[in-house]
N, C-alpha and C positions, 0 to 999 in steps of 0.2 A: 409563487409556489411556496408552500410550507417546508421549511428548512427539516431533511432526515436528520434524524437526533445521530445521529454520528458524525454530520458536518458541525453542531452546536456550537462543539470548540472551538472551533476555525472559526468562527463568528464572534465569540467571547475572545478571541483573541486577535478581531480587528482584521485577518489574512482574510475575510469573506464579508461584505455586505451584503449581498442578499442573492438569493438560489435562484437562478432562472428557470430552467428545466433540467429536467433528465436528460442526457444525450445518447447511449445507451446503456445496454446493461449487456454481459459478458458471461464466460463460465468461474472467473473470477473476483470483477467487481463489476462497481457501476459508477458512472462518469455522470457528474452532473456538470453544466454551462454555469458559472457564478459570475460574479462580480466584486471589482475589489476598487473602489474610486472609479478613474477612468478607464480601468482596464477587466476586459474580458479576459476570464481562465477557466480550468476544467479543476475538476475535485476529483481525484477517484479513491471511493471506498472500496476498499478487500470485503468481499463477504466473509461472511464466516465458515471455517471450514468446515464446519455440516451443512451449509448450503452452497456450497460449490459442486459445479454440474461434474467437473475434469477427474477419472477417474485414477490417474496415474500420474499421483503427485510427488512418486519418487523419482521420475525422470525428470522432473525441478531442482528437485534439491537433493540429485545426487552426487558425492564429489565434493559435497560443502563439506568443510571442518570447522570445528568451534574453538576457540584458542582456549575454552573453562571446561575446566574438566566436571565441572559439578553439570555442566546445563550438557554437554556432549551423555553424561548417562541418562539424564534424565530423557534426551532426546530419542536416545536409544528404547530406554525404558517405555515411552508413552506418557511419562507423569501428565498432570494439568499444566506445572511449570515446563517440561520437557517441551509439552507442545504448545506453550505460549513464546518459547524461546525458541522455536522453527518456526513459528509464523513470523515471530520480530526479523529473524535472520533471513526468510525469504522475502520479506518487504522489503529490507534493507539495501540485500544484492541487488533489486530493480531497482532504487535510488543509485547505490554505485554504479550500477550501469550507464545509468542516465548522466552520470556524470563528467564518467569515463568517454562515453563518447562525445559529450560534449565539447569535453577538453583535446580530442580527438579533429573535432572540427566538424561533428554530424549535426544537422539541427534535429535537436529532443527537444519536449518538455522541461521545464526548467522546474525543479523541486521546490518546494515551499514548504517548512513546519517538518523538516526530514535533519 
């Protein structure tokens, strides 16, 4: 399968040998099956947020606080920056998440390039 130009990096940077398939696709990303030597893993892309199906993206990331007050108004505000730095920040919390429970003793997925 031809590598989505959003996984590239992942490749240029050795985390991915080669894309097997799509596994699916979601209201917020899409999971594809890769490979990285001998081991099978999943990749998942965030769409972008004009193309996400989920209409109530405040019930995610309500409650969040930004410790920078420059990117907290921008977020407020709507800037391009404002909402490049909500989407970093909701990526992010699902990494801590993952992490959090991890250390917790839950089996997650294990982050890579995070």
């Amino acid at each position: 399968m031809k590598a989505p130009p959003r996984l590239q990096s992942l490749i240029d940077e050795g985390l991915i040998d080669t894309v097997v398939r799509q596994l699916m696709s979601g209201k917020e990303a899409m999971v594809y099956v890769v490979r990285c030597g001998d081991d099978t893993r999943c990749a998942k892309i965030y769409k972008e947020a004009t193309q996400r199906s989920f209409r109530q993206a405040v019930d995610y990331t309500e409650n969040r606080r930004v410790k920078n007050t420059r990117q907290a108004r921008a977020m407020a505000k709507g800037t391009k920056f404002g909402r490049q730095a909500q989407e970093a920040a909701w990526q992010g919390a699902e990494v801590d998440a993952l992490y959090r429970l991890a250390a917790a003793g839950v089996r997650v997925p294990r982050p890579y390039n995070f």
